[in-house]
C-alpha atoms as one frame of an Amber mdcrd trajectory, in Angstrom:
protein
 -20.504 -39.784 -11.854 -23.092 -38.024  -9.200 -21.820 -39.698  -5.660 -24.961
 -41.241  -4.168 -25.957 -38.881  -0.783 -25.049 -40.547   2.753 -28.243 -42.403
   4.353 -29.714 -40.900   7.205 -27.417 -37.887   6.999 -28.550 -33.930   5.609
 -29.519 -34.560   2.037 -27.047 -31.926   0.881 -23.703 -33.265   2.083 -22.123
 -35.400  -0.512 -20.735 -39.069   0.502 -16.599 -39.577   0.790 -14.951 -40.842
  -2.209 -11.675 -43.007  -1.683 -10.370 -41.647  -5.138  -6.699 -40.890  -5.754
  -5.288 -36.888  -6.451  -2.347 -38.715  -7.769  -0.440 -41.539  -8.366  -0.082
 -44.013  -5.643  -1.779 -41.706  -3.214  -5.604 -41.948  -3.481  -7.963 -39.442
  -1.909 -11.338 -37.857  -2.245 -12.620 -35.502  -5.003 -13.024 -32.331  -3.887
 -15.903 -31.543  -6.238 -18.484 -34.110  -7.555 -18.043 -36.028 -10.817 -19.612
 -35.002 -13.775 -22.888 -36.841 -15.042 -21.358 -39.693 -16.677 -22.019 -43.407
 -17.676 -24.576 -45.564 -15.134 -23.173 -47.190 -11.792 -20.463 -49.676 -12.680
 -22.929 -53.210 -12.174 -21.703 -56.382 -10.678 -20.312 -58.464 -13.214 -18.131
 -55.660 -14.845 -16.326 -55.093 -11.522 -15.574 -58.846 -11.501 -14.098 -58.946
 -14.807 -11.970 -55.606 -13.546  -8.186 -56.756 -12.820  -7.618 -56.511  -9.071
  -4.270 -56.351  -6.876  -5.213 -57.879  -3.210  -2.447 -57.144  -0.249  -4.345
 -58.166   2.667  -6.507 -61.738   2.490  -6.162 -64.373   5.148  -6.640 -67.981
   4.097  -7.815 -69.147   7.502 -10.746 -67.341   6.567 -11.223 -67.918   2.996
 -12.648 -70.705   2.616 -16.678 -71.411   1.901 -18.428 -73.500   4.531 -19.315
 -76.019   1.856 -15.804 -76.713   1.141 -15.475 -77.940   4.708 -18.622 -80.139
   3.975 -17.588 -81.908   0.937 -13.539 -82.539   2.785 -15.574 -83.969   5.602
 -16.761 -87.151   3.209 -13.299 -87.874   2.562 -11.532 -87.218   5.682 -12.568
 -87.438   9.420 -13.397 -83.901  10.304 -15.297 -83.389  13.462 -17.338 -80.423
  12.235 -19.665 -78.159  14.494 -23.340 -79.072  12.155 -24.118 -81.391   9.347
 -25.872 -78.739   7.070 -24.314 -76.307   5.528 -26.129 -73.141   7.639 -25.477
 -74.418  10.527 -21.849 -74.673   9.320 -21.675 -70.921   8.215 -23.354 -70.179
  12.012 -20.423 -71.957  13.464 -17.856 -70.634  11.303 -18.624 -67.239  10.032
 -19.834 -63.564  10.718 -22.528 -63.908   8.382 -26.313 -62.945  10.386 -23.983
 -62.411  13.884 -24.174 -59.081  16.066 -20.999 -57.463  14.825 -18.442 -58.396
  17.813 -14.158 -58.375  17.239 -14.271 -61.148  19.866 -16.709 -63.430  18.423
 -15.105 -63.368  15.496 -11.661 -64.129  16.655 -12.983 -67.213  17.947 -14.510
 -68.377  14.983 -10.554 -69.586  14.087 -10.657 -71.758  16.915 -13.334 -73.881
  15.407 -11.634 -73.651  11.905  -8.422 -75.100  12.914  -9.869 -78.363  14.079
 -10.380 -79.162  10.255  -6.735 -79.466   8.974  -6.801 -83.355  10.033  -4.727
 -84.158   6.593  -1.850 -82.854   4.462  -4.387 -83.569   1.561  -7.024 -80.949
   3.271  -4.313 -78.584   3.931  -3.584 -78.074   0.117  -7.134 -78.603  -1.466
  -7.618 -75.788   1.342  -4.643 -73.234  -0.276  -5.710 -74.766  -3.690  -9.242
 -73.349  -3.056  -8.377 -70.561  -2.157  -6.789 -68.958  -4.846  -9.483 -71.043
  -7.388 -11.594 -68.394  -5.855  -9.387 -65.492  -5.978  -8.989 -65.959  -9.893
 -12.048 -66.376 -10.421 -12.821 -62.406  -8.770 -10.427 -61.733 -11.291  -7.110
 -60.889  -8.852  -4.359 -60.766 -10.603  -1.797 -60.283  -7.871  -2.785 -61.487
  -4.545  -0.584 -61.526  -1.207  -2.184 -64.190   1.063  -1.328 -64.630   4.602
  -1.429 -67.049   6.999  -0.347 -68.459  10.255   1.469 -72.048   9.878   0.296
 -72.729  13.339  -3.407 -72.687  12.422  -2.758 -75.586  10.242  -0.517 -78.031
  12.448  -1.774 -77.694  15.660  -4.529 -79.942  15.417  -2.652 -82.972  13.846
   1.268 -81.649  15.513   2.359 -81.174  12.043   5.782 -79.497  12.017   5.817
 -76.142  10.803   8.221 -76.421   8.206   5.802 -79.256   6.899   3.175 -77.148
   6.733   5.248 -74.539   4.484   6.261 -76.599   2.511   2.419 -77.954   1.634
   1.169 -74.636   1.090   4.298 -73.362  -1.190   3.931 -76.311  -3.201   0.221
 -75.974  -3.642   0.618 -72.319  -4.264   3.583 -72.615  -7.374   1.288 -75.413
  -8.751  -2.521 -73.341  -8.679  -0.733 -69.915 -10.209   0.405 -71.974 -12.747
  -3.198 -73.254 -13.190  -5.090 -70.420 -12.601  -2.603 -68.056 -13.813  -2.218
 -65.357 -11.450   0.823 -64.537  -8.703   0.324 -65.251  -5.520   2.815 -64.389
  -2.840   2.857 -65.560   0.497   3.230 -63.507   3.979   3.695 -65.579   7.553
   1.323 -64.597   9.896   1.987 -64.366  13.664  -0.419 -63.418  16.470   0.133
 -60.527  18.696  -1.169 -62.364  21.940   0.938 -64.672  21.712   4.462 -65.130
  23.906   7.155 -63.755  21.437   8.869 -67.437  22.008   5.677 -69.053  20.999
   5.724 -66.896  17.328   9.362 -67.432  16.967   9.170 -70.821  14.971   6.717
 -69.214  12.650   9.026 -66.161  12.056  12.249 -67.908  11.855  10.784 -70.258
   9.153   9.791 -67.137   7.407  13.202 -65.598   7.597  14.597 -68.781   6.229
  12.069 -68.851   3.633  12.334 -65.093   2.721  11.872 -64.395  -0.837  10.983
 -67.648  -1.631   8.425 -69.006   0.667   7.431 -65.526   1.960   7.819 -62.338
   1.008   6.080 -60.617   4.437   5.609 -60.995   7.925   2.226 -60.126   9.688
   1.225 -59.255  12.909  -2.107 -60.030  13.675  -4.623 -60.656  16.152  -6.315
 -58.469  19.193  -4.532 -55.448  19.712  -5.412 -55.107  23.217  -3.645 -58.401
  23.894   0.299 -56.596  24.988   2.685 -54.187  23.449   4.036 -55.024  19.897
   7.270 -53.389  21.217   8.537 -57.043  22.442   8.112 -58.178  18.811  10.420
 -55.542  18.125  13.582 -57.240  17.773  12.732 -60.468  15.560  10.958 -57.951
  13.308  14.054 -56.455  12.895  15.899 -59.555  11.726  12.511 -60.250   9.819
  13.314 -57.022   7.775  17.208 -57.759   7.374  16.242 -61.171   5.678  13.899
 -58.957   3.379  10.754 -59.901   4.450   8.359 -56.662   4.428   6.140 -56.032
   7.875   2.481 -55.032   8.190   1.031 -54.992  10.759  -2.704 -55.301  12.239
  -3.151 -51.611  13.933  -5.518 -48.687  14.420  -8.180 -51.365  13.656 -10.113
 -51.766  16.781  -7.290 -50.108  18.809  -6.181 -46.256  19.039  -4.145 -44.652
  16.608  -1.360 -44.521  19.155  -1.032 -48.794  18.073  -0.099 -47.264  14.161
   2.658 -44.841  15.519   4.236 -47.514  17.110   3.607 -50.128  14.276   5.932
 -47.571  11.847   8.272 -46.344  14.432   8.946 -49.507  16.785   8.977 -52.065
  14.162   9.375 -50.203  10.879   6.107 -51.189   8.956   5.478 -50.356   5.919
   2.006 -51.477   5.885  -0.981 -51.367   8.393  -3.752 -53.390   8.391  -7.127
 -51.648   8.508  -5.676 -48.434  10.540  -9.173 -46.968  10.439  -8.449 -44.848
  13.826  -5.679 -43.120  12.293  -7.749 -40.169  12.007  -8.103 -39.410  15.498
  -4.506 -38.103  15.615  -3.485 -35.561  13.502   0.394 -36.263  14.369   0.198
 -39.884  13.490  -1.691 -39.184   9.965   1.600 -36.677   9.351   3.927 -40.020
  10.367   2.383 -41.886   8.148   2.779 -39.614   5.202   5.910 -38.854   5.790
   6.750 -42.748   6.246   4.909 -43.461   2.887   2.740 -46.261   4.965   0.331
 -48.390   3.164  -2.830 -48.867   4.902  -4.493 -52.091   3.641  -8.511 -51.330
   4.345 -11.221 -53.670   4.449 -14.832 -52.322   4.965 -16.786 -55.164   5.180
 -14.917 -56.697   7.565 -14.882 -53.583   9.872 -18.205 -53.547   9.828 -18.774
 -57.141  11.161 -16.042 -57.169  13.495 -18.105 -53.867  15.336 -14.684 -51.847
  14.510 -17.316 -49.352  12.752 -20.784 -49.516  12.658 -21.788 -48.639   8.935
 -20.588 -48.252   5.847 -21.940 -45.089   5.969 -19.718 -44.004   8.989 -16.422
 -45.995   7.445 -13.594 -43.508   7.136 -12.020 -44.721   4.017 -13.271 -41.812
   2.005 -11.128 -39.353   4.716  -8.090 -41.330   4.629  -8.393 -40.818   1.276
  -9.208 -37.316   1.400  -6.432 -36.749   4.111  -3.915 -38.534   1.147  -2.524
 -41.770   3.101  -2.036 -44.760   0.723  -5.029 -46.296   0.350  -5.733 -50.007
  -0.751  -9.037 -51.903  -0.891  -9.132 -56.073   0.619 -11.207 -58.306   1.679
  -9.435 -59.469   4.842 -11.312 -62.446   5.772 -13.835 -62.940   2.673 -16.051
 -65.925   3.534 -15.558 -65.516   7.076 -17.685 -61.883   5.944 -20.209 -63.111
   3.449 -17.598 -61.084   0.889 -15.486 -60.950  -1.903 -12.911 -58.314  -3.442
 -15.813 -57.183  -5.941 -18.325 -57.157  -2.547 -15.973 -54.275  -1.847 -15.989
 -52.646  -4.700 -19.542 -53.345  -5.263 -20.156 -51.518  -1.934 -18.050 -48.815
  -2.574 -19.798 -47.857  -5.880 -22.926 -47.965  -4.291 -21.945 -45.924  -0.986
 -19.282 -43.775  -2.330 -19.519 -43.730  -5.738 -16.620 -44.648  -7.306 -15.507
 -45.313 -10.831 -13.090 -47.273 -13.004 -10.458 -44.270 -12.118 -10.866 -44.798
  -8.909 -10.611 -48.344  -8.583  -7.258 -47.950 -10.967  -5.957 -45.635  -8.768
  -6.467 -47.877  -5.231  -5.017 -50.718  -7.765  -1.935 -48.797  -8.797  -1.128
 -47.935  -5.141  -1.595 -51.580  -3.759   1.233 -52.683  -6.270   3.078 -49.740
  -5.092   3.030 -51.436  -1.846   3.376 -54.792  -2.642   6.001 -56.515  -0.855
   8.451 -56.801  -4.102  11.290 -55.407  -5.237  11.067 -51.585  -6.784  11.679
 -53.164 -10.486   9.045 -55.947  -9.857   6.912 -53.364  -8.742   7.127 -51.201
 -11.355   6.702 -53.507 -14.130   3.886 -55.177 -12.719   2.078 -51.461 -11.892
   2.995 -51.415 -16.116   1.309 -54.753 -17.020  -1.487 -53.787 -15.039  -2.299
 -50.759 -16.175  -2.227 -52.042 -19.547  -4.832 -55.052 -18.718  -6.849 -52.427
 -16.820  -7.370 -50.140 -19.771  -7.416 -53.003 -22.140 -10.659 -54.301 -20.312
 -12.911 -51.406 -20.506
C-alpha cells in the first residue's frame, strides 16, 4: 500500500509507518509498500481482533451513560443534556490542554453515588470494548476514584469491579485483566491502600500496577520501594512517562522502579541514551495518539512520533488511553493510523503480536494467547 504524503510537509517525503521489522518489535518500512488492495475502511478494522494494554475506565464511559444512571440514582451531574454533559466531562471541541483534562476526573468521580453505578459502570465498559472487537483488554483504574465520593472502602470497591469483570467476560466473551492505578501526585502514604490491596490481590484481582497522573507533580523515586514489593507479589509496573514530561522521566521509570511498560513515552526520542535503555530493557511503550493530541502532549497527528519509535525499533503498542474522554475508540486509532500513516493488516498484526508480548501474564499465557490470536487474526481476513 502507497503511504498517504504528510499534510503541509514537502510533497516528496513519505509519512512514518509504525510497522514491525520483526516479531514483537514493530518499526517503519524503509521503502514504500507496493500498490496493493484499497485503504482498510472502517468497519473491517472493527471486526479486526485487537489486544488493548493501556485503557482507563475512569474515562471510558459515554456521557449518556451518566444520563440514563442519573434517573435511577441521585447523581448531581454538571448539565441536563447530553452536550453539555460531554462539555463538562470530556476533551471533545476543548483547546488541547494536559491540565484541563486532568480535571475532567474530578467531575467524574462525583457520579459513583452507588455500588449498583459502580458495576453497570465496569459492566459498560467492557460491553463497549467487545463490541470494537478486543479480545484481550488490560483495564486500569484507581479504586480511589470510585469510593471517595460515597467513603466506600477500597477493598469494597475491588471487590465490585472483580465481580462485575468475571461476570461481563463471561458474557461478552473476551479477557479482561485488571491493573490498580495510583497517582503520582499523590503522598506515597496516600497510594499505599490502593497498592497494598493490589499486592494482596495480585494475580487474581490485578495483574499490574500503574503510575499515573502529572509527571511534573514529584519524583517517582519515592514510589520506589512499594513498587518493589509490588513486583515481588508479581504484579507487572507501567508507568505514565515521557508523555508530557522529558525522556529523563522513562530512564528513571525502567531503572528506579523496574518497568516494563511506559505509558505514552512519546519524548523518548529526544535522548538517544534512553532509546538504547529501553531496547536493551525490552520496554513496552503503550502509545495512544489521539489522546496525545488532546492532552497538547503533541500537536498533530502529523507531528506524532509513533512512526520513529517504530522506525528506531522500541516495542510498540497501539491504545486508546482514555476513549470517550477523547471522542475515540481502539478502531479511531487504527482508523487514523491508516489514514495518516498508512498501515495495513500486517501492521496492525504486528503492533497486536507485540502488545501480547507485553501483556502482564505469564510467558506460557503469553505465548499461547499470541497463538490463538494469530490464528483469529488470519482467520478474519
Amino acid at each position: 500500500m502507497a503511504k498517504k504524503k504528510s499534510k503541509g510537509k514537502s510533497k516528496d517525503k513519505p509519512k512514518d509507518n509504525a510497522k514491525g521489522k520483526s516479531k514483537g518489535k514493530p518499526a517503519s518500512n524503509s521503502k514504500p509498500k507496493a500498490e496493493g488492495p484499497p485503504a482498510l475502511d472502517r468497519e473491517t478494522l472493527r471486526r479486526m481482533p485487537k489486544v488493548e494494554l493501556h485503557r482507563h475506565l475512569e474515562g471510558s464511559l459515554p456521557p449518556e451513560f451518566f444520563l440514563e444512571i442519573s434517573k435511577e440514582f441521585p447523581i448531581e451531574l454538571p448539565a441536563s443534556d447530553v452536550e453539555g454533559l460531554r462539555a463538562a466531562v470530556t476533551m471533545i471541541g476543548a483547546e488541547p490542554d494536559f491540565g484541563d483534562f486532568l480535571r475532567k476526573f474530578d467531575v467524574l468521580r462525583t457520579f459513583y453515588v452507588a455500588p449498583e453505578v459502580i458495576q453497570r459502570a465496569a459492566r459498560e465498559v467492557i460491553r463497549l470494548a467487545s463490541e470494537d472487537n478486543i479480545r484481550y483488554l488490560e483495564l486500569r483504574y484507581n479504586p480511589l476514584h470510585f469510593a471517595t465520593q460515597m467513603g466506600y472502602r477500597i477493598e469494597q470497591v475491588v471487590e465490585w469491579i472483580t465481580q462485575t469483570r468475571d461476570e461481563a467476560v463471561a458474557e461478552f466473551g473476551l479477557q479482561v485483566e485488571l491493573i490498580a492505578t495510583v497517582n503520582r501526585g499523590d503522598a506515597v502514604q496516600d497510594s499505599l491502600p490502593v497498592i497494598e490491596t493490589a499486592i494482596t490481590g495480585a494475580g487474581m484481582q490485578f495483574v499490574g500496577l500503574d503510575i499515573a497522573g502529572d509527571e511534573n507533580q514529584g519524583s517517582i523515586v519515592r514510589f520506589a520501594g512499594v513498587v518493589r514489593r509490588a513486583r515481588k507479589a508479581g504484579l507487572g509496573v507501567t508507568v505514565h512517562a515521557g508523555e508530557v514530561g522529558p525522556a529523563s522521566n522513562v530512564r528513571d521509570a525502567i531503572r528506579l522502579l523496574g518497568a516494563g511498560r511506559i505509558g505514552h513515552g512519546i519524548h523518548i526520542l529526544d535522548d538517544p541514551e534512553v532509546v538504547k535503555l529501553a531496547k536493551e530493557s525490552g520496554t513496552v511503550f503503550e502509545v495512544c495518539p489521539s489522546s496525545n493530541i488532546c492532552t497538547g502532549a503533541v500537536k498533530s497527528i502529523s507531528e506524532h512520533p509513533i512512526g520513529d519509535m517504530g522506525r528506531s525499533e522500541l516495542a510498540v503498542t497501539l491504545n486508546s488511553d482514555d476513549p470517550e474522554t477523547f471522542g475515540t475508540s481502539l478502531t479511531g486509532e487504527y482508523a487514523l493510523l491508516v489514514d495518516e500513516l498508512g498501515l495495513d493488516r500486517q501492521d496492525f498484526l504486528e503492533l497486536n503480536l507485540t502488545a501480547l508480548q507485553g501483556a502482564f501474564r505469564p510467558r506460557a499465557e503469553r505465548a499461547a494467547l499470541a497463538a490463538m490470536f494469530e490464528e483469529e487474526f488470519t482467520s478474519a481476513e
